[in-house]
mmCIF file as gemmi writes it, N, C-alpha and C atoms, coordinates in Angstrom:
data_model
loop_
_atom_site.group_PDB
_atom_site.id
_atom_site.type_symbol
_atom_site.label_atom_id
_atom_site.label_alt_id
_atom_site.label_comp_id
_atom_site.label_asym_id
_atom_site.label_entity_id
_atom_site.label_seq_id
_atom_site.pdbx_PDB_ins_code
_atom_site.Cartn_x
_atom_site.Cartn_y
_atom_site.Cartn_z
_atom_site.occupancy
_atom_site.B_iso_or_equiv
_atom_site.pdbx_formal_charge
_atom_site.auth_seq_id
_atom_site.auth_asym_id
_atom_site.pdbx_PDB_model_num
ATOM 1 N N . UNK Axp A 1 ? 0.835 -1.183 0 1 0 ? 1 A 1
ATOM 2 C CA . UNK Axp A 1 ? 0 0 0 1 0 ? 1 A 1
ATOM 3 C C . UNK Axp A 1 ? 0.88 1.246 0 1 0 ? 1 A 1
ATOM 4 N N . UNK Axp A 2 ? 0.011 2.259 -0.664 1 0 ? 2 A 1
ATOM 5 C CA . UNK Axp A 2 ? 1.183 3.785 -0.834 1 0 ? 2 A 1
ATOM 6 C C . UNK Axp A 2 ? 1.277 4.099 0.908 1 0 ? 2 A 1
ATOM 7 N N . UNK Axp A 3 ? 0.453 3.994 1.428 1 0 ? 3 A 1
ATOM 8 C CA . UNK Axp A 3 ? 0.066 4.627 2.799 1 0 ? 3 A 1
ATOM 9 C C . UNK Axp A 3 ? 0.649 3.769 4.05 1 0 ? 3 A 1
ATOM 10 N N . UNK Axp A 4 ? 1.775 2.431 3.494 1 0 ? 4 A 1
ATOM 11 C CA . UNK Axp A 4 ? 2.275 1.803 4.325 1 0 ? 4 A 1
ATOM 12 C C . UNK Axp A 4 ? 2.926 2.505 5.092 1 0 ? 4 A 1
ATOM 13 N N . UNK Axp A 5 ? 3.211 2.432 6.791 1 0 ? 5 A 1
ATOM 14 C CA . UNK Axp A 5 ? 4.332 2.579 7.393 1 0 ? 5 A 1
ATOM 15 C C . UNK Axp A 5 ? 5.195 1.506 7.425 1 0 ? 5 A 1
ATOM 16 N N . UNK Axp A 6 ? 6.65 1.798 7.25 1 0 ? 6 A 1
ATOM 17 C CA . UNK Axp A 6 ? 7.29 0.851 6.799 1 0 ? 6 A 1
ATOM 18 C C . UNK Axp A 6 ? 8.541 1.439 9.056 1 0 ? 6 A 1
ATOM 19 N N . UNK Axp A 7 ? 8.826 0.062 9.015 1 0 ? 7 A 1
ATOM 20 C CA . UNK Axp A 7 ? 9.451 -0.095 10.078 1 0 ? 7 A 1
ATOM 21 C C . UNK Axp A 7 ? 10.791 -1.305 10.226 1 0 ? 7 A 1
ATOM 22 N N . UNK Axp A 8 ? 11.92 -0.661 9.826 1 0 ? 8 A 1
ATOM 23 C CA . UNK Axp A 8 ? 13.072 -1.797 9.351 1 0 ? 8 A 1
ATOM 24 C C . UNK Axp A 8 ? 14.264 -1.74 10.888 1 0 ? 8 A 1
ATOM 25 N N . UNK Axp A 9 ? 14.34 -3.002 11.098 1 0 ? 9 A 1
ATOM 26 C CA . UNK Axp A 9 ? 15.455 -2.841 12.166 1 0 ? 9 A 1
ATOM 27 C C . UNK Axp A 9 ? 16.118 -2.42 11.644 1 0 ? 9 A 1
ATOM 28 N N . UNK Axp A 10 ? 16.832 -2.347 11.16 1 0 ? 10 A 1
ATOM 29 C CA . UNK Axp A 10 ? 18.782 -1.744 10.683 1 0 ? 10 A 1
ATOM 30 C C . UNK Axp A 10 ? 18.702 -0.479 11.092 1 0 ? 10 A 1
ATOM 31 N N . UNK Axp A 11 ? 17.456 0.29 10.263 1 0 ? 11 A 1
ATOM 32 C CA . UNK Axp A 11 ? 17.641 1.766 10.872 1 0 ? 11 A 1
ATOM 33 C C . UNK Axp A 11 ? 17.093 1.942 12.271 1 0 ? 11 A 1
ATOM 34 N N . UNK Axp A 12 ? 16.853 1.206 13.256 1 0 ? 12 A 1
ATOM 35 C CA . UNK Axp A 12 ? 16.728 1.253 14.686 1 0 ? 12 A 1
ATOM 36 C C . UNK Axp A 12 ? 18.06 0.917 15.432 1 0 ? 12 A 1
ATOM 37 N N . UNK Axp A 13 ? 18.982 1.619 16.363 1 0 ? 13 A 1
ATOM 38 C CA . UNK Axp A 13 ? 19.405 1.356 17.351 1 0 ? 13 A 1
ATOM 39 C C . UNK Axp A 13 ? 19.409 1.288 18.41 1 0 ? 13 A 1
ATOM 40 N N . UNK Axp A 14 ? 20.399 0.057 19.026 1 0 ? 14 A 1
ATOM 41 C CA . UNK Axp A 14 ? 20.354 -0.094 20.316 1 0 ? 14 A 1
ATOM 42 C C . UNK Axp A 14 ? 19.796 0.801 21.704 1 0 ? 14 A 1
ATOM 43 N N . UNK Axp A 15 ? 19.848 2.057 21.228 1 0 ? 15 A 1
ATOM 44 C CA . UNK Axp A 15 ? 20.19 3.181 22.245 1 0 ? 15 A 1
ATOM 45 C C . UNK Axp A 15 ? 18.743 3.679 22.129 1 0 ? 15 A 1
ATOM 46 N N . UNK Axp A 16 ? 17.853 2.774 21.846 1 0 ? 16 A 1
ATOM 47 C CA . UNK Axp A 16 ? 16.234 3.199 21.691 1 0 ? 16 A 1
ATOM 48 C C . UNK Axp A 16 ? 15.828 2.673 22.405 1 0 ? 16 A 1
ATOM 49 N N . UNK Axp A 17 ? 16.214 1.478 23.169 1 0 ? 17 A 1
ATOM 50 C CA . UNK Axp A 17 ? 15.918 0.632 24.028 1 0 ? 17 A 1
ATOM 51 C C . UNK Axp A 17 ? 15.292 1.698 25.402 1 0 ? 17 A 1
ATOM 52 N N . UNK Axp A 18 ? 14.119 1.255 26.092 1 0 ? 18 A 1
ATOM 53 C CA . UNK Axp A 18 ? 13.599 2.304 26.805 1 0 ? 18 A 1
ATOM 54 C C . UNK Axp A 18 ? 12.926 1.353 28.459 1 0 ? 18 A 1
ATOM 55 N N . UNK Axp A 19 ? 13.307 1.897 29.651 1 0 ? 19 A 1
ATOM 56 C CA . UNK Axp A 19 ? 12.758 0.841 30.499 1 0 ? 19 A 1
ATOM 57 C C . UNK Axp A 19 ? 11.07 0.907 30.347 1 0 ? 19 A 1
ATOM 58 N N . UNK Axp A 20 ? 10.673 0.082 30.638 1 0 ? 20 A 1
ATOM 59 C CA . UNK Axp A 20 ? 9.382 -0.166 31.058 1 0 ? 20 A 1
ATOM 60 C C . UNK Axp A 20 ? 8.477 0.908 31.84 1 0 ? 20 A 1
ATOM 61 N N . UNK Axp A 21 ? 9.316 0.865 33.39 1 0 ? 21 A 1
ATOM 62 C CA . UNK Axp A 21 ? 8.781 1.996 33.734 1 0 ? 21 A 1
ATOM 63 C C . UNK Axp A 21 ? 8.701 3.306 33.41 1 0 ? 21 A 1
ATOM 64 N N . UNK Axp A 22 ? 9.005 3.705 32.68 1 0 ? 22 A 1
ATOM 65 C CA . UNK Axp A 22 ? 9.141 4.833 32.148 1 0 ? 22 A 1
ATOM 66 C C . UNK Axp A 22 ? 8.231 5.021 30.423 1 0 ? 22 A 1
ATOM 67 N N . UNK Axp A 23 ? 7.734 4.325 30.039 1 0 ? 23 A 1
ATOM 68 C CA . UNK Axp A 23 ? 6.679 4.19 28.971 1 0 ? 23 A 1
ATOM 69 C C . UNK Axp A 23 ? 5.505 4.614 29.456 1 0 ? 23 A 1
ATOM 70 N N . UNK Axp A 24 ? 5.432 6.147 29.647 1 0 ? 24 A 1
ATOM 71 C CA . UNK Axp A 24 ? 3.507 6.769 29.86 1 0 ? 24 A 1
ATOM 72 C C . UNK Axp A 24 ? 2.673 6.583 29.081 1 0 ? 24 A 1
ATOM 73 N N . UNK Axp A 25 ? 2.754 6.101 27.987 1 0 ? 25 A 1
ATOM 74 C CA . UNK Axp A 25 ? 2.1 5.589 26.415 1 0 ? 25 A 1
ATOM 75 C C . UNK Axp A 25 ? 1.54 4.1 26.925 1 0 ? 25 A 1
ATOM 76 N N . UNK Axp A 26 ? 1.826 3.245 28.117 1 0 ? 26 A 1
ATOM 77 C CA . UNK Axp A 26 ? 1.171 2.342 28.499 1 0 ? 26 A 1
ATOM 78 C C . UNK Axp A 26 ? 0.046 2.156 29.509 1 0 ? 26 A 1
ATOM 79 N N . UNK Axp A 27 ? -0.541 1.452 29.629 1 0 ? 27 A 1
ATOM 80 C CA . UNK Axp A 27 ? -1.645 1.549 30.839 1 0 ? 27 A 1
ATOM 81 C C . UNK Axp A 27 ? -0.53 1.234 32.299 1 0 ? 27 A 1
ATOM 82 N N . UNK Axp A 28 ? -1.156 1.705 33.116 1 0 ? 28 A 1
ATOM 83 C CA . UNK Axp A 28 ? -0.318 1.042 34.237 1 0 ? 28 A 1
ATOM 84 C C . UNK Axp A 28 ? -0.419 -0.415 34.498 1 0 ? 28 A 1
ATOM 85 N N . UNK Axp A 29 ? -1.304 -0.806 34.255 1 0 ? 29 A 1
ATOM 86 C CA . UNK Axp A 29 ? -1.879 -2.218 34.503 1 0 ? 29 A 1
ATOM 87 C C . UNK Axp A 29 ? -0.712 -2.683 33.276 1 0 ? 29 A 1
ATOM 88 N N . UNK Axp A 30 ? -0.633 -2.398 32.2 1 0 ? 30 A 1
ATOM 89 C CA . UNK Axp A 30 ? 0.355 -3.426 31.45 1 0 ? 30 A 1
ATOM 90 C C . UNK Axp A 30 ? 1.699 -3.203 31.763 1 0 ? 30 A 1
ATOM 91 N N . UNK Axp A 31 ? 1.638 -1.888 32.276 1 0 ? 31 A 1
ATOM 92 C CA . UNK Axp A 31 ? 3.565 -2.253 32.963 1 0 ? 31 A 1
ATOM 93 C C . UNK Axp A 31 ? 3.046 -2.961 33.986 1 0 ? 31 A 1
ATOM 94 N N . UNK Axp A 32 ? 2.409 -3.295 34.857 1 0 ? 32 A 1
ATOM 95 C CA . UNK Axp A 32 ? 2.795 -3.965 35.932 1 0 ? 32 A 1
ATOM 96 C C . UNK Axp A 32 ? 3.162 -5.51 35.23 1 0 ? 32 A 1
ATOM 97 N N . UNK Axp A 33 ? 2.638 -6.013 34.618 1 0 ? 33 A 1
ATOM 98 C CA . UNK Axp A 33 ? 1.87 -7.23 33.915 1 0 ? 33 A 1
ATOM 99 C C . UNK Axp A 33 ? 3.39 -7.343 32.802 1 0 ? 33 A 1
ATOM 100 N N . UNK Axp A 34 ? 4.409 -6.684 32.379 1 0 ? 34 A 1
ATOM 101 C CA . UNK Axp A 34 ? 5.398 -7.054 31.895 1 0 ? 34 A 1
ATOM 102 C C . UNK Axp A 34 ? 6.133 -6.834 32.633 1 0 ? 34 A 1
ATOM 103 N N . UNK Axp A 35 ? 6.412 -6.088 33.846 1 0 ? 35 A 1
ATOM 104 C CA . UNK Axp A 35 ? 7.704 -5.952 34.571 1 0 ? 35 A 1
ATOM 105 C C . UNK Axp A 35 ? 7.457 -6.989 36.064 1 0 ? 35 A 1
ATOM 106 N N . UNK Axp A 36 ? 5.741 -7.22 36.185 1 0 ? 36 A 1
ATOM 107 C CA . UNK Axp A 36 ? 6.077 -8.436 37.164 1 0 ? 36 A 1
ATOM 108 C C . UNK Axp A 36 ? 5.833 -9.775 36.812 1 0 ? 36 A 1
ATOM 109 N N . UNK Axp A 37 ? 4.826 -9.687 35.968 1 0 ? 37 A 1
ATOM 110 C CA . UNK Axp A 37 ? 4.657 -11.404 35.53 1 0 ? 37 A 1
ATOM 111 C C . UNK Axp A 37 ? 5.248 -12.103 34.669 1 0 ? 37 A 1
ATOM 112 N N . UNK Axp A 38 ? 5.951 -10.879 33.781 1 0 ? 38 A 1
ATOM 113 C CA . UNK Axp A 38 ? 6.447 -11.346 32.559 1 0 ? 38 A 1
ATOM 114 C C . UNK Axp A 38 ? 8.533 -11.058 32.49 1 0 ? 38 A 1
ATOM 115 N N . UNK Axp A 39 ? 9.045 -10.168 33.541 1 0 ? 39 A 1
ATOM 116 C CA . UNK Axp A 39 ? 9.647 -10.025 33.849 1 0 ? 39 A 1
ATOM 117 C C . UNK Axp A 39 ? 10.666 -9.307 33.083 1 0 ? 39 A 1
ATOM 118 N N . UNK Axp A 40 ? 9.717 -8.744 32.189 1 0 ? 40 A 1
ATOM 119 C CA . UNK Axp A 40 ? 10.398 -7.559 30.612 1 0 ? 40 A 1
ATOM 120 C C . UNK Axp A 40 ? 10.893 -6.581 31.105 1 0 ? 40 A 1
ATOM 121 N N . UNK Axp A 41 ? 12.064 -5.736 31.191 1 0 ? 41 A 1
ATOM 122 C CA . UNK Axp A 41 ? 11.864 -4.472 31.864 1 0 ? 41 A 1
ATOM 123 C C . UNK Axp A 41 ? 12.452 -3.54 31.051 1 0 ? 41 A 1
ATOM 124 N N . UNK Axp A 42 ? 12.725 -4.098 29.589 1 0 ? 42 A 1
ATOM 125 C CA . UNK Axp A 42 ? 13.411 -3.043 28.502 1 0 ? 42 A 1
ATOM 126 C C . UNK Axp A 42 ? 12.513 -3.737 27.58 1 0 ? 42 A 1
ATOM 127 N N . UNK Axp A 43 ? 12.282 -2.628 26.712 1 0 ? 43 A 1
ATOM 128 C CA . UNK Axp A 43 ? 11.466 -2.648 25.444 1 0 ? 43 A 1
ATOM 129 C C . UNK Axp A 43 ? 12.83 -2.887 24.381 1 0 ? 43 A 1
ATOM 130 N N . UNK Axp A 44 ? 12.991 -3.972 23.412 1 0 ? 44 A 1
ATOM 131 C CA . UNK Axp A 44 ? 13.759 -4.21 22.358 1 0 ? 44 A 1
ATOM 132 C C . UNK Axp A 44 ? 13.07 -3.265 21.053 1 0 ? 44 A 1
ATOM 133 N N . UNK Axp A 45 ? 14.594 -2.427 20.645 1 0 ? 45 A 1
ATOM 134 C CA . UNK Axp A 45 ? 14.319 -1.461 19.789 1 0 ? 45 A 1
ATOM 135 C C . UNK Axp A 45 ? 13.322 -1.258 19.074 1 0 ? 45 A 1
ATOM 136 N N . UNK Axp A 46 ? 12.898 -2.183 18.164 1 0 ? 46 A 1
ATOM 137 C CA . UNK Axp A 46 ? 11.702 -2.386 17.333 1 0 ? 46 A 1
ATOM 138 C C . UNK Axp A 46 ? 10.772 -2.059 17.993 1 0 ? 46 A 1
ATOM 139 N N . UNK Axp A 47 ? 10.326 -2.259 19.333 1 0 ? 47 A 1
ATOM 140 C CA . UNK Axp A 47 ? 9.632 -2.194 20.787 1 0 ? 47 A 1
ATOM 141 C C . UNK Axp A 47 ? 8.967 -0.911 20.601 1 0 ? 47 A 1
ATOM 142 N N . UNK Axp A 48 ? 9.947 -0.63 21.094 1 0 ? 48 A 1
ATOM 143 C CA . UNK Axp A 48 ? 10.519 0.987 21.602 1 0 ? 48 A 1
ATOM 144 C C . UNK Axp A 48 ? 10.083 1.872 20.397 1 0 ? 48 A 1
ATOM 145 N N . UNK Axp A 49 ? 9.782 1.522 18.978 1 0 ? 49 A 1
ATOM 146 C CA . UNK Axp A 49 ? 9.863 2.534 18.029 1 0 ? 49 A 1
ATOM 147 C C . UNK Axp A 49 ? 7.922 1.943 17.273 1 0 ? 49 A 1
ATOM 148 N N . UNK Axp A 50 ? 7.965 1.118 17.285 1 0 ? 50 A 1
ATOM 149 C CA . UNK Axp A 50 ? 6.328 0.537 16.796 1 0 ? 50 A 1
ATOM 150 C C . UNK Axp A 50 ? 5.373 1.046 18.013 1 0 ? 50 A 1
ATOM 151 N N . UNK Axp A 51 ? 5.662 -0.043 19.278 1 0 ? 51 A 1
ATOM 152 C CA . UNK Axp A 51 ? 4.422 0.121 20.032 1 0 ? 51 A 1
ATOM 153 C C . UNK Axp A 51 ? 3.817 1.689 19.931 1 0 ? 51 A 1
ATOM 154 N N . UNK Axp A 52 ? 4.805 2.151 20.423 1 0 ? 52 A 1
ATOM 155 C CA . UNK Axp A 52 ? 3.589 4.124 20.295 1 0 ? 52 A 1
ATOM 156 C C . UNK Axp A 52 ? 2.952 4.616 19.388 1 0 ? 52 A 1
ATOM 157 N N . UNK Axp A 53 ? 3.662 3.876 17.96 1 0 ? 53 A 1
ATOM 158 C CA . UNK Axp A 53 ? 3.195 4.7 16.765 1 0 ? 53 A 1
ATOM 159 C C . UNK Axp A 53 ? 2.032 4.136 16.712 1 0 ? 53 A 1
ATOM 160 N N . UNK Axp A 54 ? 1.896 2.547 17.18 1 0 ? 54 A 1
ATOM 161 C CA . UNK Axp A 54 ? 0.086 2.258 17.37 1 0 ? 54 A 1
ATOM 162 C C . UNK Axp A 54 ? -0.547 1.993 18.011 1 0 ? 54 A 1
ATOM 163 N N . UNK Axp A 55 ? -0.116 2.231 19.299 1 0 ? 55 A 1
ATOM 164 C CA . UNK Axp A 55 ? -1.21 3.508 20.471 1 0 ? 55 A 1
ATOM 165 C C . UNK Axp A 55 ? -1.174 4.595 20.025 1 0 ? 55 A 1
ATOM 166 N N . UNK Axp A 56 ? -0.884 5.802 19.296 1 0 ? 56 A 1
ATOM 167 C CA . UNK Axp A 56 ? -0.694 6.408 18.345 1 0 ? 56 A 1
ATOM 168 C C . UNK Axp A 56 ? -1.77 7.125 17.91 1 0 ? 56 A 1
ATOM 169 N N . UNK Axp A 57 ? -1.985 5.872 16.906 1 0 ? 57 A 1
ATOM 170 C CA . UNK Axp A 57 ? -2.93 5.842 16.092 1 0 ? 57 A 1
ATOM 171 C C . UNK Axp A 57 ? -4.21 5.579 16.419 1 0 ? 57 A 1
ATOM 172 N N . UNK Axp A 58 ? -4.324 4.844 17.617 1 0 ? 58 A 1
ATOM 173 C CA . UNK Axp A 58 ? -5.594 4.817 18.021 1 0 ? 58 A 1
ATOM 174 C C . UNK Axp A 58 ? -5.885 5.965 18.911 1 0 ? 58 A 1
ATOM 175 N N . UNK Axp A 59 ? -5.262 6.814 19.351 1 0 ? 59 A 1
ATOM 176 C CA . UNK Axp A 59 ? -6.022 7.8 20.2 1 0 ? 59 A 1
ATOM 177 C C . UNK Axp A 59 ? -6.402 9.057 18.798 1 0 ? 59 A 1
ATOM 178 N N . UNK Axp A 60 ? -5.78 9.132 18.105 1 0 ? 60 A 1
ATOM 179 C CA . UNK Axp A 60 ? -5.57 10.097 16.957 1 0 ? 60 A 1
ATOM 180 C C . UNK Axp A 60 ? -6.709 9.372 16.065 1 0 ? 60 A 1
ATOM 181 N N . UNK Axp A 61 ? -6.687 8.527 15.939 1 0 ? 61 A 1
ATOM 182 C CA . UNK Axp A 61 ? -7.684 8.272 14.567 1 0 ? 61 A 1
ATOM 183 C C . UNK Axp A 61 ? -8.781 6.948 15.31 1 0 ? 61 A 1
ATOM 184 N N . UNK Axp A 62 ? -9.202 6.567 13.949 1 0 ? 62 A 1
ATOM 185 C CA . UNK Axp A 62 ? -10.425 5.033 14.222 1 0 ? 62 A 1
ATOM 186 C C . UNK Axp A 62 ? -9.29 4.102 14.852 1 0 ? 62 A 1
ATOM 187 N N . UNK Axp A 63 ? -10.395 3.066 15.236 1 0 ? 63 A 1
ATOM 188 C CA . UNK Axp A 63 ? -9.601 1.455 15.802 1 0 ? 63 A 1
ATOM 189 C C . UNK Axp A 63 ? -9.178 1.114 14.742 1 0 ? 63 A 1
ATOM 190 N N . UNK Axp A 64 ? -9.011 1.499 13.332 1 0 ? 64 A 1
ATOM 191 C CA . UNK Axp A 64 ? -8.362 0.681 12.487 1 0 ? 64 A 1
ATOM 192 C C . UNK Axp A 64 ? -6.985 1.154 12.628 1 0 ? 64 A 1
ATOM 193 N N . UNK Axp A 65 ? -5.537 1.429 12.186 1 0 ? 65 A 1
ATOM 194 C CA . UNK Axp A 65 ? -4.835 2.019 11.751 1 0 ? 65 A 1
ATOM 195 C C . UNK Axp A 65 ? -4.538 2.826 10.654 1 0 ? 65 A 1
ATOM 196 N N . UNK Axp A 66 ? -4.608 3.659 10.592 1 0 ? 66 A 1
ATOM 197 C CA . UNK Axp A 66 ? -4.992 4.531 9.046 1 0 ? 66 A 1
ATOM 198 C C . UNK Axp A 66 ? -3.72 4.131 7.796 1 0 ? 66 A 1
ATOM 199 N N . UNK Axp A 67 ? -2.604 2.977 8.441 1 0 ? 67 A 1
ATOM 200 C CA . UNK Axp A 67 ? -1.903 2.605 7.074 1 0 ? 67 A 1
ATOM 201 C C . UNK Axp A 67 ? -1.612 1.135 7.629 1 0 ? 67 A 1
ATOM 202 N N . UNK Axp A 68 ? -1.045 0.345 6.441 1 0 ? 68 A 1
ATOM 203 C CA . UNK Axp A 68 ? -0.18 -0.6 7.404 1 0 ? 68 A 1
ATOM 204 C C . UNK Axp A 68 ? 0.455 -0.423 7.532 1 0 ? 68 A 1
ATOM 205 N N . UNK Axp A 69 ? 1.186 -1.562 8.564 1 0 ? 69 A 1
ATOM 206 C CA . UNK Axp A 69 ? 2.254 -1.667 9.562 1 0 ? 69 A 1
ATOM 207 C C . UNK Axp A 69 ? 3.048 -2.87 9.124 1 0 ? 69 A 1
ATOM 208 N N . UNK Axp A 70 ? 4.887 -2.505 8.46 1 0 ? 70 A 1
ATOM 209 C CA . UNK Axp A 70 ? 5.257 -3.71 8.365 1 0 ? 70 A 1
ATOM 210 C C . UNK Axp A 70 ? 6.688 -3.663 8.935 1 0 ? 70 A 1
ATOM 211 N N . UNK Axp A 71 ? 6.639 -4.527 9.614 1 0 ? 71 A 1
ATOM 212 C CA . UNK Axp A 71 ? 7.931 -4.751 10.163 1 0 ? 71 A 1
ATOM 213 C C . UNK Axp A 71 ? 8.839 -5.528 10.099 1 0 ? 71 A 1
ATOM 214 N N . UNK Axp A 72 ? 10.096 -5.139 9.425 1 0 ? 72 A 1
ATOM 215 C CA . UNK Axp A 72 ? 11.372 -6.209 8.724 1 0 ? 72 A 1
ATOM 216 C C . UNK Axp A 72 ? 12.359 -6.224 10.14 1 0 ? 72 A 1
ATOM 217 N N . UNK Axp A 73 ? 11.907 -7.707 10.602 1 0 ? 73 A 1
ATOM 218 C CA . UNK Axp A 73 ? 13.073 -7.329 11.917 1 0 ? 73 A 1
ATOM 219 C C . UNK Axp A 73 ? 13.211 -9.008 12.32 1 0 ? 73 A 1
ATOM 220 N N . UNK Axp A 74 ? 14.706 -9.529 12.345 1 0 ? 74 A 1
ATOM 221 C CA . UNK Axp A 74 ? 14.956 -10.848 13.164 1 0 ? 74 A 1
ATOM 222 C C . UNK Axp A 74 ? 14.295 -11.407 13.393 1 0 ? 74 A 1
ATOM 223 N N . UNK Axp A 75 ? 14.244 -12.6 13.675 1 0 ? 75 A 1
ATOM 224 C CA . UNK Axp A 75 ? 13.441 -14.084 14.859 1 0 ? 75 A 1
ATOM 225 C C . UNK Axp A 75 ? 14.436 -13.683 15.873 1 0 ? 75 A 1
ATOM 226 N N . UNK Axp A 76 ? 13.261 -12.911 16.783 1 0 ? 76 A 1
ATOM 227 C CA . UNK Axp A 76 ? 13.922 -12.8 18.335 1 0 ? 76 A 1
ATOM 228 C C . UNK Axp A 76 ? 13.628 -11.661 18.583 1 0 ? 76 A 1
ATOM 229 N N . UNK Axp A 77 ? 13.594 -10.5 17.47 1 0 ? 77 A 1
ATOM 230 C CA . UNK Axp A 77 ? 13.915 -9.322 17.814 1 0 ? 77 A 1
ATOM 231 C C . UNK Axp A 77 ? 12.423 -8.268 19.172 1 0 ? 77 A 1
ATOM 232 N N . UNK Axp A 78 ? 11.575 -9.121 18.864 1 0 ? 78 A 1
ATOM 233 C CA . UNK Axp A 78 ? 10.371 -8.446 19.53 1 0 ? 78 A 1
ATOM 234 C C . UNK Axp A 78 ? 9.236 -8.564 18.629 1 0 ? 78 A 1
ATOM 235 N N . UNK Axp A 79 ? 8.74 -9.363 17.557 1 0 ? 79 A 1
ATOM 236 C CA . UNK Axp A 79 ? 7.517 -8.326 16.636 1 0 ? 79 A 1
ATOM 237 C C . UNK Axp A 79 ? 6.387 -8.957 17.316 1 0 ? 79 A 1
ATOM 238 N N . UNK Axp A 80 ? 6.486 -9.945 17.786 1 0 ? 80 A 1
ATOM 239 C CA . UNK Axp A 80 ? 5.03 -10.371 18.512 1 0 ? 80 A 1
ATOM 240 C C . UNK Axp A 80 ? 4.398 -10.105 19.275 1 0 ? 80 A 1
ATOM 241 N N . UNK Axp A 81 ? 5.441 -9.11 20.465 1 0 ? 81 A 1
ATOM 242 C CA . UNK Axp A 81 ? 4.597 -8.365 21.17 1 0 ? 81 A 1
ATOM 243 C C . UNK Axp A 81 ? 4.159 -7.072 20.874 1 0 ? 81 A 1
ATOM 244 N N . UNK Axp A 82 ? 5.339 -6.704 19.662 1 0 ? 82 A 1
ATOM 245 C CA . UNK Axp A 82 ? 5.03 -5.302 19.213 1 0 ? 82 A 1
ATOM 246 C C . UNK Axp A 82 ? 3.743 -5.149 18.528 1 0 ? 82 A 1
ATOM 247 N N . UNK Axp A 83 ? 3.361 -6.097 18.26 1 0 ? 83 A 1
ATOM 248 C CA . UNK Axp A 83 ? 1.801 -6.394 17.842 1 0 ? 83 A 1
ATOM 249 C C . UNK Axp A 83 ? 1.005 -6.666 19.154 1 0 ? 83 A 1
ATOM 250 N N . UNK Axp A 84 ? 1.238 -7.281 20.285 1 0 ? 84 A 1
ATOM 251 C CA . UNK Axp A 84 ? 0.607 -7.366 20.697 1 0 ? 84 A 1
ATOM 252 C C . UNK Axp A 84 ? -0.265 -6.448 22.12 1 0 ? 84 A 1
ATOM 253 N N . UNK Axp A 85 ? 0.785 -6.12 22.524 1 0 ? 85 A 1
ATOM 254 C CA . UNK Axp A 85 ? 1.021 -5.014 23.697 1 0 ? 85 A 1
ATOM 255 C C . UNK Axp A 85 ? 0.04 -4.085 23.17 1 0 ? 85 A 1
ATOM 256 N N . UNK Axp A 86 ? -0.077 -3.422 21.803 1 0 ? 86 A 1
ATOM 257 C CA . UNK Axp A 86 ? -1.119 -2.05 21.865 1 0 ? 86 A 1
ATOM 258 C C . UNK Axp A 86 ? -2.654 -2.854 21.281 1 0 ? 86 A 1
ATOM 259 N N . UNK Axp A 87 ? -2.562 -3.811 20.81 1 0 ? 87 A 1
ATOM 260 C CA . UNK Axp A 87 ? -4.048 -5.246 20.955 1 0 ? 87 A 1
ATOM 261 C C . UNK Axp A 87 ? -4.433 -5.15 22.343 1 0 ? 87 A 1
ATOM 262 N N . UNK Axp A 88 ? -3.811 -5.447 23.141 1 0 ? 88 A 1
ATOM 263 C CA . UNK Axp A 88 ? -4.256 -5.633 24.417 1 0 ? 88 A 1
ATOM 264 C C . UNK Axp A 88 ? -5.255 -4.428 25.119 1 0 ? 88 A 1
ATOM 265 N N . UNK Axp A 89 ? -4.147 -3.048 24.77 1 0 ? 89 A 1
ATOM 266 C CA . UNK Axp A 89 ? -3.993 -1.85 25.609 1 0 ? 89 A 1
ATOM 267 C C . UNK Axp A 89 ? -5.802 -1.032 24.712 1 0 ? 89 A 1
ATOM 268 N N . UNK Axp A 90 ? -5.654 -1.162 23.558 1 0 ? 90 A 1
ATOM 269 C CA . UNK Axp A 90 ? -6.569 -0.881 22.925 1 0 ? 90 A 1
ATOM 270 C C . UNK Axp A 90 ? -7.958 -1.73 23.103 1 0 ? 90 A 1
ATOM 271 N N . UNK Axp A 91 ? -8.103 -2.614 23.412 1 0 ? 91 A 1
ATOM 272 C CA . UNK Axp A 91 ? -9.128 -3.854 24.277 1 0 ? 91 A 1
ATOM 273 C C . UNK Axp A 91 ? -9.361 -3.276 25.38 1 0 ? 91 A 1
């Protein structure tokens, strides 16, 4: 799509990495729920640079996302929660 957001690790670094507590873009209830049950306490770059853009989008626009979202990044790097964390938060 013309209207894709496009989201590539390479151009993300390390130094994006962001603690947990410190993400106001989350509910409190889901930091508690990754920093105690799940025991996450840094967001992996990809993390750190997706999740907001779609919480983002949902306070700014409809429940849909107004483009897609694709993300070129490792096995390991984070994309499953980066999908999943603003699913939840938006629920």
């Amino acid at each position: 799509s013309s209207v894709a957001k496009r989201f590539n690790s390479d151009e993300i670094t390390s130094s994006t990495s962001i603690g947990i507590d410190q993400l106001d873009y989350l509910d409190e209830e889901i930091r508690s729920i990754l920093l105690g049950d799940l025991k996450i306490e840094h967001l992996f770059p990809v993390q750190s640079q997706v999740i907001p853009y779609l919480i983002g989008q949902r306070r700014t626009h409809s429940p849909l996302p107004s483009a897609d979202v694709c993300v070129a990044s490792p096995t390991g790097s984070g994309k499953t929660l980066t999908y999943v964390v603003p699913l939840i938060q938006n629920i």
